[in-house]
Backbone as a printed PyTorch tensor [residue, N CA C, xyz], in Angstrom:
tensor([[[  6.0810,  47.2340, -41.7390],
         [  4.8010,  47.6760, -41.2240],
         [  4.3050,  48.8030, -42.1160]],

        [[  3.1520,  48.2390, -43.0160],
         [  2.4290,  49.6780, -44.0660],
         [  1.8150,  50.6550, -42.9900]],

        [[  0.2580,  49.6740, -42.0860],
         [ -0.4510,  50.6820, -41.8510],
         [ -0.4140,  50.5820, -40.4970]],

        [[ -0.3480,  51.7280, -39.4430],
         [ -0.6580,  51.8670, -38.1860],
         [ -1.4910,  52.9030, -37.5060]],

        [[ -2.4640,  52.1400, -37.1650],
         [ -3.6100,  53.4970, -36.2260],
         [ -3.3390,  52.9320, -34.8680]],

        [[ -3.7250,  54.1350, -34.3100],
         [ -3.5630,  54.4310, -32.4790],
         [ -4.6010,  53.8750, -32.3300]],

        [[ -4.5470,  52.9560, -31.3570],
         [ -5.6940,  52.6310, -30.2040],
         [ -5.6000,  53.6260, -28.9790]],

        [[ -5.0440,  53.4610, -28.4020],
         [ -4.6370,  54.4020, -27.5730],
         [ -3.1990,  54.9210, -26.9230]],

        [[ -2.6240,  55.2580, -25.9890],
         [ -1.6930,  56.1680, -25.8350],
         [ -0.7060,  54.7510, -26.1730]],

        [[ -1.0710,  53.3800, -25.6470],
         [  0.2590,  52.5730, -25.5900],
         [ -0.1510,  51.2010, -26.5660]],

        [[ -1.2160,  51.3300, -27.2760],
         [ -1.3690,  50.0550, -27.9970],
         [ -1.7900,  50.6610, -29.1820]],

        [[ -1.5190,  49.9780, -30.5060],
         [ -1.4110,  50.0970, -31.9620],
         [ -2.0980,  49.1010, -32.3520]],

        [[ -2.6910,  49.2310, -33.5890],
         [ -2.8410,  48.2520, -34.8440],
         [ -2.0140,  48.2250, -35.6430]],

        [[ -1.3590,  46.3450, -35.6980],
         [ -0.0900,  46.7230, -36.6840],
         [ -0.5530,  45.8550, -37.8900]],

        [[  0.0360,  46.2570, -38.9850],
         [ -0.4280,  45.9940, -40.2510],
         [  0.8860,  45.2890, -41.0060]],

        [[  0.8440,  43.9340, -41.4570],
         [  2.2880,  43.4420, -42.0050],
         [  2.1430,  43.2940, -43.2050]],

        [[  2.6410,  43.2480, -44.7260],
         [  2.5710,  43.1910, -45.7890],
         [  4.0420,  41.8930, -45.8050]],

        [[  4.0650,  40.9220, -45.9480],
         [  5.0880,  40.2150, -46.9310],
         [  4.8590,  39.0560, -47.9120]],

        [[  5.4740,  38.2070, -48.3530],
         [  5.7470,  37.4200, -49.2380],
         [  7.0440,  36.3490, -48.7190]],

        [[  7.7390,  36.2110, -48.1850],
         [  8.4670,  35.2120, -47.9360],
         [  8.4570,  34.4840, -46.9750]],

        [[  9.0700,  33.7210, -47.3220],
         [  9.3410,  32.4570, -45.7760],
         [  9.2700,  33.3540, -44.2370]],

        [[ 10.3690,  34.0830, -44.4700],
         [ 11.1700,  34.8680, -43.6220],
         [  9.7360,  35.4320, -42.8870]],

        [[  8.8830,  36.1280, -43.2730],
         [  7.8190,  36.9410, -43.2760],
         [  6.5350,  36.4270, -42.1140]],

        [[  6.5640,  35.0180, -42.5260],
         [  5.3780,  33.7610, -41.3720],
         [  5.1520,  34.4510, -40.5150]],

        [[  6.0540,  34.2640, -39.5380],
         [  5.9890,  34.4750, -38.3040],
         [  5.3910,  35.8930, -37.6970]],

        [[  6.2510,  37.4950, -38.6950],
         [  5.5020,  38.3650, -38.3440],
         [  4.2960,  38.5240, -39.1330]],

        [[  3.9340,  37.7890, -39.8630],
         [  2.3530,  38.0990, -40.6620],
         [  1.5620,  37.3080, -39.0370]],

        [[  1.8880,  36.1430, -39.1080],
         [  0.8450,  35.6470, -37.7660],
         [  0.9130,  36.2680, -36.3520]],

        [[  1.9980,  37.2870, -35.7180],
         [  2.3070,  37.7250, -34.9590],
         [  1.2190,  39.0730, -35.3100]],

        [[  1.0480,  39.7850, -35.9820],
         [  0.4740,  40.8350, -36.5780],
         [ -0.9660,  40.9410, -36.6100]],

        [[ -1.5170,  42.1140, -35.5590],
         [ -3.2350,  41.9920, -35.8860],
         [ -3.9260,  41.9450, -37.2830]],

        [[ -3.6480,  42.1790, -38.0430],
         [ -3.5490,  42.0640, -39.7480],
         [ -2.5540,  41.1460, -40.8210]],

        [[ -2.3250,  40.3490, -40.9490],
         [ -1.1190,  40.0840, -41.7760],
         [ -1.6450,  39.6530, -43.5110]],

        [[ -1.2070,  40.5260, -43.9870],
         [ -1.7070,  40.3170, -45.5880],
         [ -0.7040,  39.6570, -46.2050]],

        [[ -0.7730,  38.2870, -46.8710],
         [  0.5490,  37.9930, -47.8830],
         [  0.0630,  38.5180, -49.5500]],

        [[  0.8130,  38.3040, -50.2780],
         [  1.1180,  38.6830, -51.6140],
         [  0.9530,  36.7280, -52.3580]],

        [[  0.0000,  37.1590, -52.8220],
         [ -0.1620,  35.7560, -53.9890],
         [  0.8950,  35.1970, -54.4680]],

        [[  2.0270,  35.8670, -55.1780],
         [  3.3920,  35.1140, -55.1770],
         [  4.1100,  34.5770, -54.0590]],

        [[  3.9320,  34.5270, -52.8100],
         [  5.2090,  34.0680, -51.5090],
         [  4.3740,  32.7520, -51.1020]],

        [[  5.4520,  32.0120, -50.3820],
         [  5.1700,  30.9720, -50.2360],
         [  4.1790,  30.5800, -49.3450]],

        [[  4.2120,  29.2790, -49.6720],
         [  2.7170,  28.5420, -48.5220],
         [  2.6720,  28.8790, -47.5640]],

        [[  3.8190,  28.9100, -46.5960],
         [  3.8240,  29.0740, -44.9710],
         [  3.2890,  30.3650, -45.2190]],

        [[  3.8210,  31.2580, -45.8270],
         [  3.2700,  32.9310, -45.5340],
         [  1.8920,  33.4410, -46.3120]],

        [[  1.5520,  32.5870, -46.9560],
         [ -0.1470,  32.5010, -47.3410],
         [ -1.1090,  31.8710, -46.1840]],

        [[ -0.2710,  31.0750, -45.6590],
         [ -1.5550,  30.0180, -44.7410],
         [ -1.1920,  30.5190, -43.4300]],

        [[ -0.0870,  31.5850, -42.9730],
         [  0.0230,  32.2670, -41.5230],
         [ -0.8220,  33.7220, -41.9740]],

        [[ -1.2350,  33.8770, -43.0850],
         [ -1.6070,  35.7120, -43.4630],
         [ -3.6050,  35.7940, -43.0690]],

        [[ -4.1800,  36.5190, -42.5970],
         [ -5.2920,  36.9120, -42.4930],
         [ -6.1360,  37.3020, -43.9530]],

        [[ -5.2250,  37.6580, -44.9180],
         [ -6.0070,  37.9300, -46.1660],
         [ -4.5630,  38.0250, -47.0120]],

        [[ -4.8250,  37.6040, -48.4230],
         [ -3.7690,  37.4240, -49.3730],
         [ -4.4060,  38.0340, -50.4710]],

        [[ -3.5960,  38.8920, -51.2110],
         [ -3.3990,  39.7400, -51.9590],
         [ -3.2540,  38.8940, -53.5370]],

        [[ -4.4220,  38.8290, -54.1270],
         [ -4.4970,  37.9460, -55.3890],
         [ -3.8540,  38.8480, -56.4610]],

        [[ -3.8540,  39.7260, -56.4380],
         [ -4.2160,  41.0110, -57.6500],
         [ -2.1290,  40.8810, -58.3050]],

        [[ -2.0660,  41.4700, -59.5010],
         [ -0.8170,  41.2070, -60.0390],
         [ -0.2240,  42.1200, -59.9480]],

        [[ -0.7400,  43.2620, -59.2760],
         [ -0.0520,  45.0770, -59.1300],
         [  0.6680,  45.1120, -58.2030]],

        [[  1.2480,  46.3420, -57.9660],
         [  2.3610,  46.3390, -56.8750],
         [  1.6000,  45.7790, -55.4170]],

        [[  2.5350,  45.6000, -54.6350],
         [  1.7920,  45.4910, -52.9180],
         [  1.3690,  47.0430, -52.8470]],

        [[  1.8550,  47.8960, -53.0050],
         [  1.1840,  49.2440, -52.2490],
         [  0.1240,  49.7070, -52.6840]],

        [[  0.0780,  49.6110, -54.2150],
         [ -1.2370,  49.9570, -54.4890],
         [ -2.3600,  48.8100, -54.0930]],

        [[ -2.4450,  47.6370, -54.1290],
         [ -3.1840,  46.7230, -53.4790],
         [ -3.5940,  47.4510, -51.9360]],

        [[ -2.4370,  47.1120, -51.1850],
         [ -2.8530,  47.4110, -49.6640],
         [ -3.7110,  48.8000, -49.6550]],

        [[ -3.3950,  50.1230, -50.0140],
         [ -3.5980,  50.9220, -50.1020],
         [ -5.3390,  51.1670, -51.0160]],

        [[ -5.2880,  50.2450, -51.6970],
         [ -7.3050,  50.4060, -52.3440],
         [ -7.2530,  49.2500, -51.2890]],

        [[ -6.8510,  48.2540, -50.5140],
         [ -7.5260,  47.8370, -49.3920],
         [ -8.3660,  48.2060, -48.3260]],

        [[ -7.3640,  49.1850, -47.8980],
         [ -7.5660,  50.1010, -46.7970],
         [ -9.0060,  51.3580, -47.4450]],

        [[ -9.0460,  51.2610, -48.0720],
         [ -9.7460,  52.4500, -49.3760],
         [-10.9210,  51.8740, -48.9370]],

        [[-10.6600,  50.3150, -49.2030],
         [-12.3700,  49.4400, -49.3680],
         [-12.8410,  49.5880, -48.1050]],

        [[-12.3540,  48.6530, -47.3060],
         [-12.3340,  48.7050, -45.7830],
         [-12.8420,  50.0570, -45.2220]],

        [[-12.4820,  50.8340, -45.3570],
         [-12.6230,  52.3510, -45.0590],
         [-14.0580,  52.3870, -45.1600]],

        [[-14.4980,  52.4360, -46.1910],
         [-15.7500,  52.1560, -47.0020],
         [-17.0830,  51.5590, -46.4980]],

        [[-16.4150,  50.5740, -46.1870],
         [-17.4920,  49.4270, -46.1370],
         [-17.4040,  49.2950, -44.6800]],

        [[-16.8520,  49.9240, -43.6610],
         [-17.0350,  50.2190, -42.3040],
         [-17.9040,  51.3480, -42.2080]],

        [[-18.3340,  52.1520, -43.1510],
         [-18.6360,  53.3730, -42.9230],
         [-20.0420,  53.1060, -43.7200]],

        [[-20.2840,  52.1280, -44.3950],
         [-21.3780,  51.9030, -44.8670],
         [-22.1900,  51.0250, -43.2270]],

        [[-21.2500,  50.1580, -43.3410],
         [-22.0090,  49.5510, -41.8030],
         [-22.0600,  50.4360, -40.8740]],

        [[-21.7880,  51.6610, -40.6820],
         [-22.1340,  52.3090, -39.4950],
         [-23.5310,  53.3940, -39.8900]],

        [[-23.6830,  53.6480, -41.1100],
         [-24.8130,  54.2540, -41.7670],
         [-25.7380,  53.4800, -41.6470]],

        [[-25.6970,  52.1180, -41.8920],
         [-26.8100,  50.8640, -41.9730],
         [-27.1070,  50.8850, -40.1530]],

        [[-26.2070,  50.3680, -39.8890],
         [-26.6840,  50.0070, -38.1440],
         [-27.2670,  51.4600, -37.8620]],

        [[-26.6990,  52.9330, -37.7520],
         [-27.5550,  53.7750, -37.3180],
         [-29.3280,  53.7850, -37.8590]],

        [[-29.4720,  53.6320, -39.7730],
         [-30.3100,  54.1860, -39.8050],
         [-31.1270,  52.8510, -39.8310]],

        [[-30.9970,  51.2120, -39.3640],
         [-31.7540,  50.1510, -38.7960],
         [-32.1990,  50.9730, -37.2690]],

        [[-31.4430,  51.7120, -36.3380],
         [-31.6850,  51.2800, -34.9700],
         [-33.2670,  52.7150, -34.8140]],

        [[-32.6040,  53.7820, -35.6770],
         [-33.5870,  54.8400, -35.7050],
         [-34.9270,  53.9760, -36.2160]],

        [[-34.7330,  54.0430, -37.5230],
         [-36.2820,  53.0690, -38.1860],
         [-36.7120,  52.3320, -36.9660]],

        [[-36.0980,  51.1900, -36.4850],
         [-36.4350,  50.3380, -35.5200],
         [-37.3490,  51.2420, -33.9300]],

        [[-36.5370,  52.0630, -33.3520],
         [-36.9320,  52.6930, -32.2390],
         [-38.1950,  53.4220, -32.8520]],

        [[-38.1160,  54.0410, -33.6820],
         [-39.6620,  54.5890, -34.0200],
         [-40.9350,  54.0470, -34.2650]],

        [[-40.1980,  53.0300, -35.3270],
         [-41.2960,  51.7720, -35.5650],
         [-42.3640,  50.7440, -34.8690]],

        [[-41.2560,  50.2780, -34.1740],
         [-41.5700,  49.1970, -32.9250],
         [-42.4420,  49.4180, -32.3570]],

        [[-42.9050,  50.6940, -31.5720],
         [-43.7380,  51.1050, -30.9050],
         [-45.1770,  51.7830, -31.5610]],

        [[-45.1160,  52.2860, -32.6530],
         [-46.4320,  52.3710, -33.6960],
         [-46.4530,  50.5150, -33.5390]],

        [[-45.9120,  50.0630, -34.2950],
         [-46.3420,  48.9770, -34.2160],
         [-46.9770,  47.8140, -32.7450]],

        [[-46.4960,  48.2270, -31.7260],
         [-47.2590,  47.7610, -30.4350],
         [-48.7650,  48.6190, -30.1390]],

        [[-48.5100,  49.7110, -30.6220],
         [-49.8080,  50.3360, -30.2540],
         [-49.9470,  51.6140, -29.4390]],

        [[-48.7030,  51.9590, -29.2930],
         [-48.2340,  53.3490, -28.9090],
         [-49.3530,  54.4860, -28.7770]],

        [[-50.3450,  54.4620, -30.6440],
         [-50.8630,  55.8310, -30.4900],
         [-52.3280,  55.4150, -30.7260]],

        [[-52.5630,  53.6760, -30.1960],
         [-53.8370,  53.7470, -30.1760],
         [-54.7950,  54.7990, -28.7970]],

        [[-53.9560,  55.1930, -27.4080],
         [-54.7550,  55.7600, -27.1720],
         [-55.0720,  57.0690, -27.2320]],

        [[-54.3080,  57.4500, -28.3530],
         [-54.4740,  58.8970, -28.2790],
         [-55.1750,  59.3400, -30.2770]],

        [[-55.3280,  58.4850, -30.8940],
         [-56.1390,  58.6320, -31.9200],
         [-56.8350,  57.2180, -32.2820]],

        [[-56.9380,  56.3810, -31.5210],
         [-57.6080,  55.0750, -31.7430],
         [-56.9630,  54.5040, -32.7070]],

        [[-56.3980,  54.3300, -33.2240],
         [-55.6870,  53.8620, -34.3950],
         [-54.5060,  53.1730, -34.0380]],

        [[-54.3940,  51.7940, -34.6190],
         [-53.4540,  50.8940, -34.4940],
         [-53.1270,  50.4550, -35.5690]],

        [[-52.0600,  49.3950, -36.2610],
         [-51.5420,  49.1520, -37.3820],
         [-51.0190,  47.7910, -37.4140]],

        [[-52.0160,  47.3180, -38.5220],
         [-52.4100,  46.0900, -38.1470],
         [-51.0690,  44.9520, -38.4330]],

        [[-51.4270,  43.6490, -38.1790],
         [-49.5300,  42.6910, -38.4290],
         [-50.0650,  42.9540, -39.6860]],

        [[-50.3880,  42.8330, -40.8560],
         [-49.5820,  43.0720, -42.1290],
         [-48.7540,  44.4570, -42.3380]],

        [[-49.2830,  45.4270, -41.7560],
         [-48.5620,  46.3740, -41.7860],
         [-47.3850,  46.5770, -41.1550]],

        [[-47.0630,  45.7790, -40.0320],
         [-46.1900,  45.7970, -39.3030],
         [-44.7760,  44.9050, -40.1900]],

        [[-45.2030,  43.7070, -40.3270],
         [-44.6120,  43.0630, -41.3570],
         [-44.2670,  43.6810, -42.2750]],

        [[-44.8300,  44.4900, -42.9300],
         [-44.2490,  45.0860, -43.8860],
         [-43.0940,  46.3080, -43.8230]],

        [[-43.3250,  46.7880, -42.5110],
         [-42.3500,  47.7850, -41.8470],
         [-41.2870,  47.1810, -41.5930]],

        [[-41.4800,  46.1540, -41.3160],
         [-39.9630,  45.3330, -40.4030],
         [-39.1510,  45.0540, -41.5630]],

        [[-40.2480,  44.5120, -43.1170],
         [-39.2900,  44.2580, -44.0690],
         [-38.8290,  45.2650, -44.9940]],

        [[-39.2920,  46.2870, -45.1920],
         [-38.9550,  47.3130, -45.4740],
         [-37.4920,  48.1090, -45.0700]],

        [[-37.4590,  47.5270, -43.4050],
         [-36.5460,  48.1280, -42.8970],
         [-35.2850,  47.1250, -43.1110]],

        [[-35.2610,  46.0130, -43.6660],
         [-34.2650,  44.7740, -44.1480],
         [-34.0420,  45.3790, -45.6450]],

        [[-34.8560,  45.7020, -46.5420],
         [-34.6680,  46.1730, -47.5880],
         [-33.9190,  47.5310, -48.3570]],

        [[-34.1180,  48.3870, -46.6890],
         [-33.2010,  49.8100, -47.0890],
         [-31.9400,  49.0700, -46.3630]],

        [[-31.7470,  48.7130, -45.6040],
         [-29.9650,  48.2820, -45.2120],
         [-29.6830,  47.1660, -46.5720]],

        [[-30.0680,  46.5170, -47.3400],
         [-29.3310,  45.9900, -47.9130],
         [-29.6360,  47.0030, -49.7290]],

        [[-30.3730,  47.6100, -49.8330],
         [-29.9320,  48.4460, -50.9080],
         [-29.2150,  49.7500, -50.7370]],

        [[-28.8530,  50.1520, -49.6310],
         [-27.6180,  50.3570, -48.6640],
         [-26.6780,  50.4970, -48.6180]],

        [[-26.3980,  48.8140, -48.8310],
         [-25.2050,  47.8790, -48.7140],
         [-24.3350,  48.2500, -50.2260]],

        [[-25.6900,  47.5430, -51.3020],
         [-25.6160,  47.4860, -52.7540],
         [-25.0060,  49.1520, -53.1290]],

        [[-25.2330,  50.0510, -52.4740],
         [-25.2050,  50.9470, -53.1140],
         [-23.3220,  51.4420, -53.1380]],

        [[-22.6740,  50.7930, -52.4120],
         [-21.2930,  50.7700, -52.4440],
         [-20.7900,  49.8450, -54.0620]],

        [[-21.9640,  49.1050, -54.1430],
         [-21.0270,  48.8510, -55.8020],
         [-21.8330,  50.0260, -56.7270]],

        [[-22.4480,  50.5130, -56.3480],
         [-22.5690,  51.3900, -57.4470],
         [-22.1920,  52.6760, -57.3180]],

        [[-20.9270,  52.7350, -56.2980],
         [-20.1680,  54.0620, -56.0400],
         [-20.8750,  55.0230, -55.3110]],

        [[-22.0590,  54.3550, -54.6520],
         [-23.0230,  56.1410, -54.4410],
         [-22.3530,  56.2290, -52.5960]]])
């Protein structure tokens, strides 16, 4: 077992790393089970994700967990700053402040808000390959 986080006081996330026969059973038993590109079929086709790369297992698992880390934390930046844009938006766009300055905003404009707001979550997204 590499990696383990607390769920709470009596349940874990368990994390299995192997390569052999021997291995099947706890890779598929395992909320995670990663095999290693060298071990056999059974423990590639019982594993959740297999480890292509030719470097050790630890450094693999370990920039796994790195990525993952990452790219959970990018999706939680994206979903927050979709739901803000969205809650503000939505309602200019129904007509919110026509009665208090006459002014409404018309469907192209609206359209263009909605896609706008598809366009910052996925340059966003992009911006994890470019390290930012």
């Amino acid at each position: 077992m590499l990696g383990c986080r607390r769920r709470s006081e009596r349940e874990s996330i368990v994390t299995f790393v192997g390569d052999g026969l021997n291995d099947s059973a706890a890779l598929a038993a395992a909320d995670l089970g990663i095999a290693l590109s060298h071990g056999s079929q059974v423990t590639i086709a019982s594993a959740a994700l297999i480890i292509l790369s030719d470097r050790s297992a630890p450094q693999a698992v370990t920039q796994l967990f790195r990525i993952s880390s990452k790219v959970y934390r990018r999706q939680m930046i994206n979903f927050g700053w979709a739901m803000l844009y969205n809650v503000v938006l939505i309602p200019v766009a129904a007509g919110v402040l026509y009665p208090y300055r006459q002014t409404q905003l018309s469907p192209v404009w609206s359209s263009l808000a909605m896609a706008l707001s598809s366009v910052s979550v996925v340059v966003s997204s992009l911006a994890l390959k470019w390290g930012v």
